[in-house]
N, C-alpha and C positions, 0 to 999 in steps of 0.2 A: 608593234606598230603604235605609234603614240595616237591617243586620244585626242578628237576633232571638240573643241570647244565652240558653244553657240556663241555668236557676236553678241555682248550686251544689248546692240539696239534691234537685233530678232526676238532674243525673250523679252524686251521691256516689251518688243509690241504682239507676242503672245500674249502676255501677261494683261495686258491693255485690251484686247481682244474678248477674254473670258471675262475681262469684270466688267464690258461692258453687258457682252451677252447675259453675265447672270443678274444686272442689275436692273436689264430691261425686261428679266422672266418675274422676277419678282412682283411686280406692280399684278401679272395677270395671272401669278398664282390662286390668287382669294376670288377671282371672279367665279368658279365654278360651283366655290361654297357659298356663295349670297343668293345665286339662283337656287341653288336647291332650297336652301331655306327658303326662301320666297316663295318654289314651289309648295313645299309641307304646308304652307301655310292656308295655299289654293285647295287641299284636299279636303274631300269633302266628310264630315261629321257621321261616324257612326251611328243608326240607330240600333234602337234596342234589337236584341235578337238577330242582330248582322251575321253572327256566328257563334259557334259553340256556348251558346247561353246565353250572348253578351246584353248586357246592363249597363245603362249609364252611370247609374249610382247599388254603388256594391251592396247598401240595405235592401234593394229589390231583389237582391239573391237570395237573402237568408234562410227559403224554405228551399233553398239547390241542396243535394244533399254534397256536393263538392265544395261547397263555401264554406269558407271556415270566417266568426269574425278576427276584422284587419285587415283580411287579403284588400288589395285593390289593385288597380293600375299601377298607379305610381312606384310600388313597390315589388313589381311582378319583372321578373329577369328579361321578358322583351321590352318593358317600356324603356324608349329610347331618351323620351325627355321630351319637357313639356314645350310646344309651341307657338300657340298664344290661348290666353284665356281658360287655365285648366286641361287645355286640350294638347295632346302628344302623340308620339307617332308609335308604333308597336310592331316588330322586330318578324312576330311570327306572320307566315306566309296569308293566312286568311283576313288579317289586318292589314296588310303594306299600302294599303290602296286609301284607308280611308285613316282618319284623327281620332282614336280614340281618350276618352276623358279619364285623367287621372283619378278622379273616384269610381270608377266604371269597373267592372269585375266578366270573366270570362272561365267557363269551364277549361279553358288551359292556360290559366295559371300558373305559372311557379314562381316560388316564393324565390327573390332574386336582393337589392341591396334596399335597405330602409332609409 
């Protein structure tokens, strides 16, 4: 049985169809991302002693017997990256909720990319 070919002006208006649908997702792809960020922004500042040790600034560790110096935030395998002001968001479950400061240090630590 011979093969049923589409009319050129059914695929031209498939074709016509998807680029409009994917040109019109596009525009409201990034909205999801601006709010979040916007949110990170609204959360609120860890103080000292939030959790597992934590410090704002990693020299108020140095008598932990878990700090080593260098460690910090900034450097430690949850810190997600900074969101305004020194301050950034941190991966592990006891931090999700609040900003903790790139010079800041926490008994769980791990040493992650410099």
């Amino acid at each position: 049985m011979p093969e049923k070919k589409t009319p050129p002006c059914v695929a031209r208006r498939r074709f016509l169809r998807s680029a409009l649908a994917v040109g019109a997702a596009v525009p409201l792809a990034g909205v999801g991302l601006g709010s979040a960020a916007r949110a990170a922004e609204d959360l609120p500042r860890a103080e000292d002693g939030h959790a597992w040790d934590y410090v704002n600034d990693a020299s108020d560790a140095a008598d932990h017997e878990a700090y080593e110096p260098g460690q910090a935030c900034d450097n430690c395998i949850f810190w997600t990256g900074e969101v305004a002001d020194g301050w950034g968001g941190c991966q592990h479950p006891d931090f999700e909720d609040v900003l903790v400061n790139a010079d800041g240090w926490c008994a769980a630590y791990v040493e992650g990319a410099t």
